[in-house]
Biopython code that builds the backbone (N, CA, C, O; Angstrom):
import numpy as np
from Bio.PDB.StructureBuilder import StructureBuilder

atoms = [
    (1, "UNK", "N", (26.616, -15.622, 7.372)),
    (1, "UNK", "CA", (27.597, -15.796, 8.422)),
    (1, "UNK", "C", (27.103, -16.890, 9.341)),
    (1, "UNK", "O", (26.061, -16.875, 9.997)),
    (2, "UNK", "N", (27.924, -17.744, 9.291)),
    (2, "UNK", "CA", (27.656, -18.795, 10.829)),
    (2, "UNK", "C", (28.868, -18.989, 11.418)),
    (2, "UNK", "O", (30.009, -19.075, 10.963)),
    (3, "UNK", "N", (28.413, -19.041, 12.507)),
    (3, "UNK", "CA", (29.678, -19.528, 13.877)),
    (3, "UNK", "C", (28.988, -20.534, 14.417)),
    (3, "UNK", "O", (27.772, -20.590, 14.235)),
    (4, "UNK", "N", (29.620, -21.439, 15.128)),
    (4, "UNK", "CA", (28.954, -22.665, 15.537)),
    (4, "UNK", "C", (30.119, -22.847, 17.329)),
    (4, "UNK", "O", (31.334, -22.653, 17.375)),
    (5, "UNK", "N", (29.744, -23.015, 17.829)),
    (5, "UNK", "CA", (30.244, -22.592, 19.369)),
    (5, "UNK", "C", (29.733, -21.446, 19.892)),
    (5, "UNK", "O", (28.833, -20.752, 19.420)),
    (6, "UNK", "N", (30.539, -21.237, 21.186)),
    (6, "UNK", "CA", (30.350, -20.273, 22.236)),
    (6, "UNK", "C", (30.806, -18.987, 21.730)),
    (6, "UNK", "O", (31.685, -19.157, 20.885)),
    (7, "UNK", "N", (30.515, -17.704, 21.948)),
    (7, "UNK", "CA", (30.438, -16.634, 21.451)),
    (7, "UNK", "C", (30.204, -15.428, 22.090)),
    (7, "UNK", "O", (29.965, -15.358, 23.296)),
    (8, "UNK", "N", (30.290, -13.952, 20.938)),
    (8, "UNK", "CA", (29.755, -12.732, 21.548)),
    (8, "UNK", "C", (29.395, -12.174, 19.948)),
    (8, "UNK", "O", (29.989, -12.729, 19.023)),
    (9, "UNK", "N", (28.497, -11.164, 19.668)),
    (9, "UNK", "CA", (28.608, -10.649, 18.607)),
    (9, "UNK", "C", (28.447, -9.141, 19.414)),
    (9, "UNK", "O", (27.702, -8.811, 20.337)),
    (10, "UNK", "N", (29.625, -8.273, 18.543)),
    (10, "UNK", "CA", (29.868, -6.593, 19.036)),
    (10, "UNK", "C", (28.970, -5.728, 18.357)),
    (10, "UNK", "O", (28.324, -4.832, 18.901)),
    (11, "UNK", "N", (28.939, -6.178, 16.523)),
    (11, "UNK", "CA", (28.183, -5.160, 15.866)),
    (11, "UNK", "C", (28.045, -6.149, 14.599)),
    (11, "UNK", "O", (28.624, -7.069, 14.021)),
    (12, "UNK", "N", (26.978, -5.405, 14.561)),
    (12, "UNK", "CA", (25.950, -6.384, 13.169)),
    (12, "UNK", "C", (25.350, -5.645, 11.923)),
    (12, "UNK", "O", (24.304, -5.028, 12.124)),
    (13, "UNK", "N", (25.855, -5.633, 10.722)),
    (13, "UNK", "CA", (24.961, -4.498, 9.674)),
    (13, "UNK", "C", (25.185, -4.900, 8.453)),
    (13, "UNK", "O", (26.322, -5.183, 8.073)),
    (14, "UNK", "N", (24.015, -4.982, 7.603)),
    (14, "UNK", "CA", (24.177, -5.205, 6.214)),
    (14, "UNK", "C", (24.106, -4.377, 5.308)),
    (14, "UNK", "O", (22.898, -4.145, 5.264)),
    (15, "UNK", "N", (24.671, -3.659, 4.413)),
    (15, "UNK", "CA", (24.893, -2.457, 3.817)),
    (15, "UNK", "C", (24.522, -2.934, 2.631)),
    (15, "UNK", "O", (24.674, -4.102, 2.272)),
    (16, "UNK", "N", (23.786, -1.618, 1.676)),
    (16, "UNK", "CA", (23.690, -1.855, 0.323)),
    (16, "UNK", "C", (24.298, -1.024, -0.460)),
    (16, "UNK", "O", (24.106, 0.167, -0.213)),
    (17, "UNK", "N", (25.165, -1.363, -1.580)),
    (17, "UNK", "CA", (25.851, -1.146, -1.881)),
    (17, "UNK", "C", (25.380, -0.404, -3.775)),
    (17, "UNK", "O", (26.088, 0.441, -4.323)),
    (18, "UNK", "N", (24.451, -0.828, -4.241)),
    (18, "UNK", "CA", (24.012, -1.051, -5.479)),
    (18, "UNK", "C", (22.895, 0.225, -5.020)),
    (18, "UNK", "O", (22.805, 0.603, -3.852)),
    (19, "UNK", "N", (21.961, 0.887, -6.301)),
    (19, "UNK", "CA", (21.802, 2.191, -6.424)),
    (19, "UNK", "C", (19.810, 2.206, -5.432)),
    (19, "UNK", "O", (19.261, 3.114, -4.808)),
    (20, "UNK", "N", (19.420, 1.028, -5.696)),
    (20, "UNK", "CA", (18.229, 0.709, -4.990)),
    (20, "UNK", "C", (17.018, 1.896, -5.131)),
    (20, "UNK", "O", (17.215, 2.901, -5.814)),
    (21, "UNK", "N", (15.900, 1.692, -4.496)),
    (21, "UNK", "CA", (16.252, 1.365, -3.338)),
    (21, "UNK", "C", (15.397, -0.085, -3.379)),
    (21, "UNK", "O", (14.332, -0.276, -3.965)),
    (22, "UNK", "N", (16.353, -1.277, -2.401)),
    (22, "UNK", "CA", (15.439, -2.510, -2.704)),
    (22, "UNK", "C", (14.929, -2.969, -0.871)),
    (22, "UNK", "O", (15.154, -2.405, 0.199)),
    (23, "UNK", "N", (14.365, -3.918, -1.140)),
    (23, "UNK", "CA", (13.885, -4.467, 0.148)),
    (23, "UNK", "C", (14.378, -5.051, 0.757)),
    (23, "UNK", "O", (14.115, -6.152, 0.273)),
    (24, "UNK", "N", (15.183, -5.282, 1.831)),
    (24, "UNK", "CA", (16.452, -6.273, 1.852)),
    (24, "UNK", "C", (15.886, -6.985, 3.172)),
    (24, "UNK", "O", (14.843, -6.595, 3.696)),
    (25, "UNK", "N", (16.366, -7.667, 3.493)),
    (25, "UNK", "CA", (16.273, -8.379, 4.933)),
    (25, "UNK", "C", (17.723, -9.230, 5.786)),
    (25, "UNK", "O", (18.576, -10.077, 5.519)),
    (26, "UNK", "N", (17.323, -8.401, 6.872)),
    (26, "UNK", "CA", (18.463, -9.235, 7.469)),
    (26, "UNK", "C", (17.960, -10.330, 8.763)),
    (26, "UNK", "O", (17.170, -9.929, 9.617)),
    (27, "UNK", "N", (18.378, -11.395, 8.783)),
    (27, "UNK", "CA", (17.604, -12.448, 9.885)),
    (27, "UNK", "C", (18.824, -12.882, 11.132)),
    (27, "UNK", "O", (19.969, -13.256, 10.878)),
    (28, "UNK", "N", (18.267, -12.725, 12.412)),
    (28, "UNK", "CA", (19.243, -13.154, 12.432)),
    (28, "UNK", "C", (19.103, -14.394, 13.977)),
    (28, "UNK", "O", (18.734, -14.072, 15.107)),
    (29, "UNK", "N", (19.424, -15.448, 13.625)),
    (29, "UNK", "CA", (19.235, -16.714, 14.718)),
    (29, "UNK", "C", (20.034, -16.994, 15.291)),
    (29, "UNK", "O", (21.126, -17.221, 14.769)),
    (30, "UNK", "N", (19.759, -17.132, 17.047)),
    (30, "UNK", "CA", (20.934, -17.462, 18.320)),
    (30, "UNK", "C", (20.416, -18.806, 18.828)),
    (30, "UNK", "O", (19.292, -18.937, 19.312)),
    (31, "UNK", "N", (21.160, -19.639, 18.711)),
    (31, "UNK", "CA", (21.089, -20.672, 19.417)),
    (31, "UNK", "C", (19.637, -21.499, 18.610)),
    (31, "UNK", "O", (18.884, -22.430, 18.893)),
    (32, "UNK", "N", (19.718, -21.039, 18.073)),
    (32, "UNK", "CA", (18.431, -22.012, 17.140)),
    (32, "UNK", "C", (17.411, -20.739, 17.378)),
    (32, "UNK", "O", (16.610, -20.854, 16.451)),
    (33, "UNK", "N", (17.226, -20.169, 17.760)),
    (33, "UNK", "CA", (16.012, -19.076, 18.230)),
    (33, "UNK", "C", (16.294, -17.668, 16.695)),
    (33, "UNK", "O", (17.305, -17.031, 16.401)),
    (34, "UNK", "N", (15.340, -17.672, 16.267)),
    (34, "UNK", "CA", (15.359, -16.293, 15.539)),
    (34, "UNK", "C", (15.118, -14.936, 16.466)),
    (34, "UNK", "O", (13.981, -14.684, 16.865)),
    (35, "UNK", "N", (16.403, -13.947, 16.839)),
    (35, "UNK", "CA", (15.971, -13.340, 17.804)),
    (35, "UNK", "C", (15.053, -11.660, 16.854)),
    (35, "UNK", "O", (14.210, -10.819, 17.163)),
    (36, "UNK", "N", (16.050, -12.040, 15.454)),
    (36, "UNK", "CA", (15.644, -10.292, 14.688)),
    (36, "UNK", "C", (15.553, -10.733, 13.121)),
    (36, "UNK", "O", (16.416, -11.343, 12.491)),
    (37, "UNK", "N", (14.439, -10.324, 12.708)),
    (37, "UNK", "CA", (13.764, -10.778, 11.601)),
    (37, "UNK", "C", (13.405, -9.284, 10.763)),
    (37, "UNK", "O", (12.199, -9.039, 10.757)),
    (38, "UNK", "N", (14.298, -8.233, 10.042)),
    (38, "UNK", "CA", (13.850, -7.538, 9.533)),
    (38, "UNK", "C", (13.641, -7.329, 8.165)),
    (38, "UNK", "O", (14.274, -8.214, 7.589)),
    (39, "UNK", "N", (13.066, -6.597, 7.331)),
    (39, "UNK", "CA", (13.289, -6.214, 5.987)),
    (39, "UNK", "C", (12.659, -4.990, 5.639)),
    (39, "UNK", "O", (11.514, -4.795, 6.049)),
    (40, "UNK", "N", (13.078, -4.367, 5.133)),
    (40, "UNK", "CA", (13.234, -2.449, 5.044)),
    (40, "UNK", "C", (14.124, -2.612, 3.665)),
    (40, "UNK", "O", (15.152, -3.201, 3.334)),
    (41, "UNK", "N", (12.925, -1.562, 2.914)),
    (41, "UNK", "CA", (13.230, -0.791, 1.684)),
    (41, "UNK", "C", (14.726, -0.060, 1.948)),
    (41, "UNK", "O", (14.776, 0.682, 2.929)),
    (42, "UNK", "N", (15.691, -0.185, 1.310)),
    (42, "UNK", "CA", (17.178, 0.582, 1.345)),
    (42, "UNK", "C", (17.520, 0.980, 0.090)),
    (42, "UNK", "O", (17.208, 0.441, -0.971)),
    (43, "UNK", "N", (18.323, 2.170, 0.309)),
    (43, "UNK", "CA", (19.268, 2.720, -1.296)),
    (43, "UNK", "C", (20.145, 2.457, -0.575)),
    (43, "UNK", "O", (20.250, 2.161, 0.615)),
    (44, "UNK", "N", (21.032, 2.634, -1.707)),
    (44, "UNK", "CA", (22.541, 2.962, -1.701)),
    (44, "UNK", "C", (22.988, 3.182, -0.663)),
    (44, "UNK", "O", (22.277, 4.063, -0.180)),
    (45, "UNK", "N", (24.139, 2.795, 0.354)),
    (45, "UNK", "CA", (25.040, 3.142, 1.468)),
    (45, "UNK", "C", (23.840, 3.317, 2.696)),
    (45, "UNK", "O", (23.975, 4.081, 3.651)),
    (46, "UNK", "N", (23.155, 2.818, 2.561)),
    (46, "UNK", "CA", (21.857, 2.574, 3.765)),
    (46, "UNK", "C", (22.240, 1.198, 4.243)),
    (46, "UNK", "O", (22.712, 0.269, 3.588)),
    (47, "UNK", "N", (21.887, 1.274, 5.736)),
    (47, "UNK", "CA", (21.904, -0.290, 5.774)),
    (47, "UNK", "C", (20.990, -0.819, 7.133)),
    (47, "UNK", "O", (20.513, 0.122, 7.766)),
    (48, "UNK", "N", (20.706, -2.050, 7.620)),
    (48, "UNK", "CA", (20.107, -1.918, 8.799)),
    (48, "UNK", "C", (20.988, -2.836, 9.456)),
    (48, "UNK", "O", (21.412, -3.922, 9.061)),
    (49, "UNK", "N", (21.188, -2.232, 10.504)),
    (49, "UNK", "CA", (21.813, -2.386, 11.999)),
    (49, "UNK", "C", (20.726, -3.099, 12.649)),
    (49, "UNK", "O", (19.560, -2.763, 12.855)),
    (50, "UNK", "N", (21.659, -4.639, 13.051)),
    (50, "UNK", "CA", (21.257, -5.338, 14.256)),
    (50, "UNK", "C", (21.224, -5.515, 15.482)),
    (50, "UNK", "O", (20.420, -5.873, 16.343)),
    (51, "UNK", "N", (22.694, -5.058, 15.355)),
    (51, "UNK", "CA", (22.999, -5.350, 16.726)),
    (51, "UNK", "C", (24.312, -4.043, 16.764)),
    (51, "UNK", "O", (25.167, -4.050, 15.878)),
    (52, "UNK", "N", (24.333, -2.991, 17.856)),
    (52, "UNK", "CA", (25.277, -2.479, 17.959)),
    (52, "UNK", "C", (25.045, -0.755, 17.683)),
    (52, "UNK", "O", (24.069, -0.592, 18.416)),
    (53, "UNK", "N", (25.248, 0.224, 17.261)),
    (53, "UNK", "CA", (24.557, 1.563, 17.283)),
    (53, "UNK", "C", (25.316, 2.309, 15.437)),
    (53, "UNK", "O", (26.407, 2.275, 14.867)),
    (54, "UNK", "N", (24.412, 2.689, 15.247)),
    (54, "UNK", "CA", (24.436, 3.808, 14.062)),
    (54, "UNK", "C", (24.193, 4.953, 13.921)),
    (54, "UNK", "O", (24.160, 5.591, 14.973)),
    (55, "UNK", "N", (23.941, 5.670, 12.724)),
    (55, "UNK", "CA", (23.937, 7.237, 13.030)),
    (55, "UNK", "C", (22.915, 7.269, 11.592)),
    (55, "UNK", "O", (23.393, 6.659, 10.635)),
    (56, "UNK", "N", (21.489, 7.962, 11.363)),
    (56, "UNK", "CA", (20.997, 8.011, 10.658)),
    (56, "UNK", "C", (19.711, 8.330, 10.910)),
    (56, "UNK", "O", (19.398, 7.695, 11.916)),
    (57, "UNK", "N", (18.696, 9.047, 10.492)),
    (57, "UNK", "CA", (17.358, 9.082, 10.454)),
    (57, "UNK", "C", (16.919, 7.557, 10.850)),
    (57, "UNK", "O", (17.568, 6.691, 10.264)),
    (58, "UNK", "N", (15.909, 7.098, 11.762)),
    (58, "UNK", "CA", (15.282, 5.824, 11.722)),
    (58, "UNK", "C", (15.516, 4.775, 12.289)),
    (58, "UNK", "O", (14.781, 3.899, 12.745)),
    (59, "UNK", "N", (17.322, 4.991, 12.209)),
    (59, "UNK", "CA", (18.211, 3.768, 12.704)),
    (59, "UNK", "C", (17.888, 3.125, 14.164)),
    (59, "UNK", "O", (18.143, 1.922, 14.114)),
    (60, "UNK", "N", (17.507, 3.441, 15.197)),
    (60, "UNK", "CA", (17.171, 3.364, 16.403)),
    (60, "UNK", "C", (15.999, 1.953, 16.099)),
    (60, "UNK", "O", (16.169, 0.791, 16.469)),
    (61, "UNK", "N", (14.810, 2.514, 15.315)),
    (61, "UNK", "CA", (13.611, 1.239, 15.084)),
    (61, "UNK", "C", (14.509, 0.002, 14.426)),
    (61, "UNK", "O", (13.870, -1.049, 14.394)),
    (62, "UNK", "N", (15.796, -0.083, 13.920)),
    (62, "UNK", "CA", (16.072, -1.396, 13.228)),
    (62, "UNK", "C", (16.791, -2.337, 14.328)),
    (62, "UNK", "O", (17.093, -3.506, 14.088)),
    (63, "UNK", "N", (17.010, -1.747, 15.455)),
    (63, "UNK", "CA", (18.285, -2.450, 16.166)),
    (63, "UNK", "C", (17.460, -3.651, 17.309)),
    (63, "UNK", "O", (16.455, -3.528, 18.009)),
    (64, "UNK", "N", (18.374, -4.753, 17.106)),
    (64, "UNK", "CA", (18.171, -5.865, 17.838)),
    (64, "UNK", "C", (18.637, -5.459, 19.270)),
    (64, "UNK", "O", (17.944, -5.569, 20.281)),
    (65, "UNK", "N", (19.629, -5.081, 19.227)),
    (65, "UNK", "CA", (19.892, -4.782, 20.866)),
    (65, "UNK", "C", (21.379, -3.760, 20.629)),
    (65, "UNK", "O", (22.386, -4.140, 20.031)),
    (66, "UNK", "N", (21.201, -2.530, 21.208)),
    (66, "UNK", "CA", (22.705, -1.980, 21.521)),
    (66, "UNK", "C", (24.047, -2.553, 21.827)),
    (66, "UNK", "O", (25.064, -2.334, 21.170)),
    (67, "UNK", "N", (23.948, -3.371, 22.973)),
    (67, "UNK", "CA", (24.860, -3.736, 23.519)),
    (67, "UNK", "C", (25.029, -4.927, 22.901)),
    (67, "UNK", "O", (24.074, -5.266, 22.202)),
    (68, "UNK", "N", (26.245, -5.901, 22.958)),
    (68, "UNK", "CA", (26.962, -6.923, 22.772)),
    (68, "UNK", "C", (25.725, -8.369, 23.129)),
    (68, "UNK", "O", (25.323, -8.624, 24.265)),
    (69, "UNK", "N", (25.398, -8.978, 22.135)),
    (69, "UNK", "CA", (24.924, -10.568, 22.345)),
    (69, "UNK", "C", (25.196, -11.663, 22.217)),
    (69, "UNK", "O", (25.240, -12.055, 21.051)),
    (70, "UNK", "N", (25.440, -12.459, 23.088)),
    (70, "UNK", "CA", (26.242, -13.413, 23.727)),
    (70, "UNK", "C", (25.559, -14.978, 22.809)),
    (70, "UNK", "O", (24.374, -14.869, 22.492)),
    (71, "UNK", "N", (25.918, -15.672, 22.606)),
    (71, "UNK", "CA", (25.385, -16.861, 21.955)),
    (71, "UNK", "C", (26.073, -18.179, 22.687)),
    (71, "UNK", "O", (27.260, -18.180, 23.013)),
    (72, "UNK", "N", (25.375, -19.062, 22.858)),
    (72, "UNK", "CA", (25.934, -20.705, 23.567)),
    (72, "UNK", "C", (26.213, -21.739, 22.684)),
    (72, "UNK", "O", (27.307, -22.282, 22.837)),
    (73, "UNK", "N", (25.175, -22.322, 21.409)),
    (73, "UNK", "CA", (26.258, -22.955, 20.265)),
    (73, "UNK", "C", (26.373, -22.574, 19.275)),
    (73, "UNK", "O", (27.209, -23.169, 18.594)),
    (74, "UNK", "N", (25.571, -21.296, 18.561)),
    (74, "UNK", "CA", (25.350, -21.286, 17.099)),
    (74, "UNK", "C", (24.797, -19.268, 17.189)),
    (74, "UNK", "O", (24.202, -18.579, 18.018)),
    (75, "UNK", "N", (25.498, -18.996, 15.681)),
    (75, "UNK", "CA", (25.046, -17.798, 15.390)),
    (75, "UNK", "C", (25.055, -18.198, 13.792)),
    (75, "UNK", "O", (25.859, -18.842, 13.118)),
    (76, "UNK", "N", (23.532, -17.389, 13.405)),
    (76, "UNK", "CA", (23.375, -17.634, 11.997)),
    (76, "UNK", "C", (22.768, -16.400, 11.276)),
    (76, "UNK", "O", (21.569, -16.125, 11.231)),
    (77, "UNK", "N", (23.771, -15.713, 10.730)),
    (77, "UNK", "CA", (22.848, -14.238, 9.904)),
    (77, "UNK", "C", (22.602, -14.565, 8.316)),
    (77, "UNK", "O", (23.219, -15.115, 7.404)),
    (78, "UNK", "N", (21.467, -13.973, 8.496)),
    (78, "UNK", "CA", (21.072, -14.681, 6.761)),
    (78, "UNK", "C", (20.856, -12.714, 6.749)),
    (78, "UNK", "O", (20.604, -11.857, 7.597)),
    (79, "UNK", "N", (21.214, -12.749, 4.842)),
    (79, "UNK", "CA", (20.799, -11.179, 4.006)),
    (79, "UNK", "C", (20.244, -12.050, 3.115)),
    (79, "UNK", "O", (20.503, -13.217, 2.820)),
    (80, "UNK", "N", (19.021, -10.864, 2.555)),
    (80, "UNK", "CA", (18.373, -11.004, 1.462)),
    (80, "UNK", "C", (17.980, -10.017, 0.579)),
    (80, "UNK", "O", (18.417, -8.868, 0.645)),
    (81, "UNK", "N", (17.010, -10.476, -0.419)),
    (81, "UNK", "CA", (17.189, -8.827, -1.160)),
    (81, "UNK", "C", (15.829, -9.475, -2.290)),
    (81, "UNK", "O", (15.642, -10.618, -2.706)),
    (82, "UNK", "N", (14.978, -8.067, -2.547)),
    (82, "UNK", "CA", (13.559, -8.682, -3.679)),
    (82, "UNK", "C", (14.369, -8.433, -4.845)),
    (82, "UNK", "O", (13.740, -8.819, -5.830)),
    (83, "UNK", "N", (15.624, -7.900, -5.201)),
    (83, "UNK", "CA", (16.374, -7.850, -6.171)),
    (83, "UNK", "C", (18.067, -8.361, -6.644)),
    (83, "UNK", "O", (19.135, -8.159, -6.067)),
    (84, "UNK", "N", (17.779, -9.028, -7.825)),
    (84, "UNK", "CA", (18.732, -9.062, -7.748)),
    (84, "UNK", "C", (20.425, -8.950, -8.047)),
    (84, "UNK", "O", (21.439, -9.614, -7.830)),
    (85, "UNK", "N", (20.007, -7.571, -8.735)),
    (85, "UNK", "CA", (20.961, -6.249, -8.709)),
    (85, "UNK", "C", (21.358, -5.280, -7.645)),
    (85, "UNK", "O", (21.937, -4.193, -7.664)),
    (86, "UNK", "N", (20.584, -6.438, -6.215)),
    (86, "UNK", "CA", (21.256, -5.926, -5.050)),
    (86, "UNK", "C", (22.722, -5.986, -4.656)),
    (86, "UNK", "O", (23.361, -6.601, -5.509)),
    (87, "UNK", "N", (23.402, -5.589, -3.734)),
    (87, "UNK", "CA", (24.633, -6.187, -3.538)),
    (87, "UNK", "C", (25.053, -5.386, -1.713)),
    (87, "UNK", "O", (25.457, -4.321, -1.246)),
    (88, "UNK", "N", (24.688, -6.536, -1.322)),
    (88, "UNK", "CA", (25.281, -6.256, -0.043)),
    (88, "UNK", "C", (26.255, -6.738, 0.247)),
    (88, "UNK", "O", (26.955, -7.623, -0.245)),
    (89, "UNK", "N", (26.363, -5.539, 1.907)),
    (89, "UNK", "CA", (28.242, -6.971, 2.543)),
    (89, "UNK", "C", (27.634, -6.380, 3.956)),
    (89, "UNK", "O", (27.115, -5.309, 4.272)),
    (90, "UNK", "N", (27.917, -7.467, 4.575)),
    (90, "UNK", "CA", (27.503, -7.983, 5.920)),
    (90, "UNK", "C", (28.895, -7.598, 6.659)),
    (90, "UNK", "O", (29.948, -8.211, 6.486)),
    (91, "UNK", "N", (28.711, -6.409, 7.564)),
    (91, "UNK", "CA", (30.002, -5.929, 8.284)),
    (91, "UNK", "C", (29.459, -6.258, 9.754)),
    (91, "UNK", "O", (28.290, -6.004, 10.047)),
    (92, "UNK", "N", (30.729, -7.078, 11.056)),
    (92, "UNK", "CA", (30.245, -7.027, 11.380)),
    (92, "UNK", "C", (31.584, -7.594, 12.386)),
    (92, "UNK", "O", (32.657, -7.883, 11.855)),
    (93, "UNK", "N", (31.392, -7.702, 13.765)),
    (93, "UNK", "CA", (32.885, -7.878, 14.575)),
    (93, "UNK", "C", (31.452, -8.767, 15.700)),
    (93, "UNK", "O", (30.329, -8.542, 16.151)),
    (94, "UNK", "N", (32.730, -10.044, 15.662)),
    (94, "UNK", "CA", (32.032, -11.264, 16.328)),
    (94, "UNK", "C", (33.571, -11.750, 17.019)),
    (94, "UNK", "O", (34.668, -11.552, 16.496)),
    (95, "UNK", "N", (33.305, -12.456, 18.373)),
    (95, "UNK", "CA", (33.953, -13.512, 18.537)),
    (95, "UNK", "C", (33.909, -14.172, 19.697)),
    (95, "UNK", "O", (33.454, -13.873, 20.800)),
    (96, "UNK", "N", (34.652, -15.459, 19.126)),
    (96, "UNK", "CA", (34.269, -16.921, 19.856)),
    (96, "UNK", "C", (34.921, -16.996, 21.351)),
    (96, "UNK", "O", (35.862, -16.282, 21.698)),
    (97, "UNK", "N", (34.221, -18.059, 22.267)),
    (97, "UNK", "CA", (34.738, -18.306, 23.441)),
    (97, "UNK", "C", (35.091, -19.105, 23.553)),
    (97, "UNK", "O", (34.896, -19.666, 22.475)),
    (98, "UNK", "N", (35.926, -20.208, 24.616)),
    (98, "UNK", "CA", (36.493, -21.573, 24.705)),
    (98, "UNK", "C", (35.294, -22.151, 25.625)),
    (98, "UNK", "O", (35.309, -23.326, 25.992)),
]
sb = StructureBuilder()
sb.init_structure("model")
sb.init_model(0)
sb.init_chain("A")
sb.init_seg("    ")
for serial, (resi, resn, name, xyz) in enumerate(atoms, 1):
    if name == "N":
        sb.init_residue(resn, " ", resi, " ")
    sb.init_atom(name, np.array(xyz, "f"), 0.0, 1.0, " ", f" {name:<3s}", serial, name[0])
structure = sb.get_structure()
């Protein structure tokens, strides 16, 4: 995901979808700055939350920040995975400012 302008991001999460469990990583850079750099072993319908709140054993240690983060020119989320019979999808409610 990239946005390039002024901004907000509401909620941030990359889900795995495939039977796992694999190592995944989610990165994620504001304004040129890497603010959340994670990667955590996941199965199936697990996912880690960046930004925004979840419900799960653990979930609390993955989060970049609860509340809403604001960006000035650029938002850039990178997923990854040590496999690749992974299959994620990046859910996630963002938007831009004038």
């Amino acid at each position: 995901l990239s946005i390039s302008g002024k901004g907000q991001v509401n909620f941030l999460m990359a889900l795995e979808n495939a039977a796992g469990p694999y190592n995944n990583q989610i990165k994620v850079t504001l304004d040129g700055t890497v603010i959340f750099d994670k990667t955590v072993s996941i199965s199936q319908n697990y996912g880690v939350i960046a930004v925004g709140y979840g419900a799960g054993a653990g979930t609390a240690e993955f989060l970049a920040m609860h509340q809403p983060i604001q960006f000035e020119s650029s938002l850039l989320v990178e997923i990854a995975s040590s496999s690749a019979s992974s299959s994620q999808t990046l859910y996630y409610n963002a938007e831009t400012h004038a």
